[in-house]
C-alpha positions, -999 to 999 in steps of 0.1 A, spaced: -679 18 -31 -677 36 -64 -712 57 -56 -690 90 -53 -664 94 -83 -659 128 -75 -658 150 -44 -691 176 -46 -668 203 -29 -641 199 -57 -659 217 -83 -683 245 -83 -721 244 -102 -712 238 -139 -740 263 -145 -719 288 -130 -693 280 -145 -706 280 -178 -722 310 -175 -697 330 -159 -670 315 -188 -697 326 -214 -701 366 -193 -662 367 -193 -660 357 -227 -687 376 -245 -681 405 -219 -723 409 -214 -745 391 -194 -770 398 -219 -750 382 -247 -742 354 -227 -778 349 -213 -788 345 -257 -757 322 -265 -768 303 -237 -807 304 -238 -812 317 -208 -825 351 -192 -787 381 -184 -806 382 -144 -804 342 -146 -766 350 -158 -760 368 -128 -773 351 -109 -750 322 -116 -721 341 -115 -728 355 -82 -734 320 -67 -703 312 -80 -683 341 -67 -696 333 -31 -688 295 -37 -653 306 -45 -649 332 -22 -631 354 -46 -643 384 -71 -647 377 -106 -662 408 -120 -654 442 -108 -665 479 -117 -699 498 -117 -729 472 -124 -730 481 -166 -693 484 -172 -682 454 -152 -646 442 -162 -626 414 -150 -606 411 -120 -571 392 -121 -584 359 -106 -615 362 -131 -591 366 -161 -571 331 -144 -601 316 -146 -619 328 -175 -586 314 -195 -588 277 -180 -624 275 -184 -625 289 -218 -597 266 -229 -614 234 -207 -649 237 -222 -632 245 -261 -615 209 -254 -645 196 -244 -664 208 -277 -638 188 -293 -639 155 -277 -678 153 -280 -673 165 -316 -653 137 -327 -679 113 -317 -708 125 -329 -724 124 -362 -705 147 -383 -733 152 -408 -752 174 -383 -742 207 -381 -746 239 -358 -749 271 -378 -750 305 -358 -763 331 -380 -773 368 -373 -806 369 -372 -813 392 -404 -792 374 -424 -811 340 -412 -847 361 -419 -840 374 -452 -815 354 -471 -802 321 -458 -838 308 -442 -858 315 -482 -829 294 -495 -825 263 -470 -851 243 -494 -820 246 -519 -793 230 -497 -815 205 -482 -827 193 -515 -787 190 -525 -775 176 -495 -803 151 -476 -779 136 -456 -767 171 -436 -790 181 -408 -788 219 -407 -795 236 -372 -790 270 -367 -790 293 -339 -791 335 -329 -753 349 -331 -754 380 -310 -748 416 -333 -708 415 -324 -698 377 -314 -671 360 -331 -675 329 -311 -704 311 -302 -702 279 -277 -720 246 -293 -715 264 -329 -694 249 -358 -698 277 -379 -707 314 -378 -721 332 -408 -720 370 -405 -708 402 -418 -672 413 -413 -652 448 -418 -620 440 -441 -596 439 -407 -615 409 -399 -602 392 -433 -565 385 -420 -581 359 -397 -573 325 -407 -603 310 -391 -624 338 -412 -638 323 -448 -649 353 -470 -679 342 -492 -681 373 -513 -671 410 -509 -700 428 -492 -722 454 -516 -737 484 -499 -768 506 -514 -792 529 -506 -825 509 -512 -861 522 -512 -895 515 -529 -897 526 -565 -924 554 -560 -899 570 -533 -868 567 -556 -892 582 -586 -887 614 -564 -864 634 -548 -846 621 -521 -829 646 -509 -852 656 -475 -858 611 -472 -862 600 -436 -828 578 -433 -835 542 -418 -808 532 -394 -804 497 -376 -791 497 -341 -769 467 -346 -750 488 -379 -748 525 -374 -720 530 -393 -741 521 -426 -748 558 -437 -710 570 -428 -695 536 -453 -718 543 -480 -712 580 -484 -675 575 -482 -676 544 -508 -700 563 -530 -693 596 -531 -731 606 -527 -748 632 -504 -768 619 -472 -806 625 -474 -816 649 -448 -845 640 -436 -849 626 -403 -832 592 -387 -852 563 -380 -836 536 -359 -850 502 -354 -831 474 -337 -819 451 -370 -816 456 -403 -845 428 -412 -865 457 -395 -848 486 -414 -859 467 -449 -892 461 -435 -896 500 -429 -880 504 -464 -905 478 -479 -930 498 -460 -922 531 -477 -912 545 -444 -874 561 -458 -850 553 -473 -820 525 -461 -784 515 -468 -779 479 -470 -762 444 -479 -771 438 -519 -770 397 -512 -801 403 -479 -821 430 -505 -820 409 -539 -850 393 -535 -866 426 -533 -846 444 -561 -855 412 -581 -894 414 -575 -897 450 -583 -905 456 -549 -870 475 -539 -852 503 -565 -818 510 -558 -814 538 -576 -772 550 -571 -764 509 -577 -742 489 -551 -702 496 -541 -679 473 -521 -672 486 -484 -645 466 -478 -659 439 -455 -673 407 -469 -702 382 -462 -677 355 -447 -680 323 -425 -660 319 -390 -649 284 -383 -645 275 -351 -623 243 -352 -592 246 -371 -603 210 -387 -629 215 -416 -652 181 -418 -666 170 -452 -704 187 -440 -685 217 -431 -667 225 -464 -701 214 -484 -720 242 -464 -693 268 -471 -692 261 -507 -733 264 -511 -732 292 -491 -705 306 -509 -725 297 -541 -756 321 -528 -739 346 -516 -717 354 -552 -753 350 -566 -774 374 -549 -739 398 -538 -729 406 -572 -760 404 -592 -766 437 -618 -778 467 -601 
């Protein structure tokens, strides 16, 4: 007598729900389609079937500036708050020494992936996973930590862990900084067009030029700069490897721009594996941030 525990019509496909919490939340379909490993159409999709199984509009405005209606804001809230308490309860139970890392993915390519043989050497007993943070999230469902860039109004946030003040530079191959740079094709990333505008104004110096090149990350806009393709401005702590090698000149040195290499917790509880990842990390990143130019 105990086959049904709870009515099907009382709730609506957790798939829609979950990706219609993860839409309202990340405002993109496309950002909620990565956090949740699935396709933005099959994000749609979901939220659609959910709409019609409500009978109510969540999502209102032209198809690629959708904003939330008043009954999707009611619910976003509950969910949001439903599925948070849920992360917690399955969180208390589980192994604490395995943690959830969501990095962006040029910062997991060029810096924290070449050093994970450090931490796992230190520290046997943490298993490490991590996981593709979309360019501007600040939350990421399943995560325990983020580890990403921030811009120094982010700093205030108690959640927000600063690892070490971020370092800007204009980076290119030694035969291009041999010359003059003047006319140098300027490499942009998609995810961090402001680069060129934050290192001017921290470092007083002219912008090249020469024609803009912009590729989608910035592991892209150092592999054009490794490539001799222009010139670049980034993150010291992603290009020391390069500088350190020979293979990278950075030839007006490195200034702050404010912001800072910093880790976002998600739980306002810190568990041993937690604080002994932010103190490594915080370990590499004053290590390769602040080395001499």
């Amino acid at each position: 007598m105990f086959d049904i525990l709870t009515p099907r019509e009382s709730l609506p496909s957790l798939n829609g729900l979950r990706a219609f919490e993860a839409m309202g939340r990340t405002g993109s379909a496309t950002q909620a389609g990565a956090e949740l490993g699935v396709t933005h159409s099959a994000v749609s999709r979901q939220v659609k079937a959910l709409e019609a199984a409500l009978g109510v509009r969540l999502f209102e405005g032209p198809r690629h500036r959708l904003r939330l209606t008043d009954k999707g804001r009611e619910l976003l809230a509950g969910l949001t708050a439903g599925f948070d308490a849920l992360a917690v309860a399955v969180r208390t139970v589980r192994d604490r020494e395995e943690l959830h890392l969501a990095v962006h993915p040029s910062l997991a390519v060029k810096w924290l992936i070449p050093r994970l043989a450090d931490f796992e050497a230190r520290h046997p007993g943490i298993a490490l996973h991590l996981s593709e943070l979309a360019p501007e999230a600040t939350r990421q469902r399943g995560a325990d930590l983020l580890l990403r860039y921030v811009d120094a109004g982010a700093l205030a946030d108690p959640m927000i862990e600063s690892l070490d003040a971020n370092r800007i530079g204009l980076v290119c191959t030694p035969a291009l900084a041999a010359g003059d740079l003047s006319g140098a094709a300027r490499l942009t990333a998609g995810t961090r067009q402001g680069a060129w505008a934050d290192w001017t104004t921290a470092s007083g110096q002219a912008i090249p030029k020469g024609p803009t090149r912009t590729l989608t990350h910035l592991h892209f806009v150092l592999d054009a700069a490794l490539a001799g393709l222009g010139v670049a401005v980034l993150p010291r702590a992603i290009v020391a490897d390069d500088l350190a090698a020979g293979r990278l000149a950075a030839p007006y040195g490195f200034v702050p721009d404010g912001g800072a290499l910093a880790v976002i917790r998600m739980n306002s509880e810190t568990v041993r594996s937690e604080k002994i990842l932010i103190r490594w990390l915080r370990d590499q990143a004053r290590e390769t941030g602040s080395g001499s130019d």
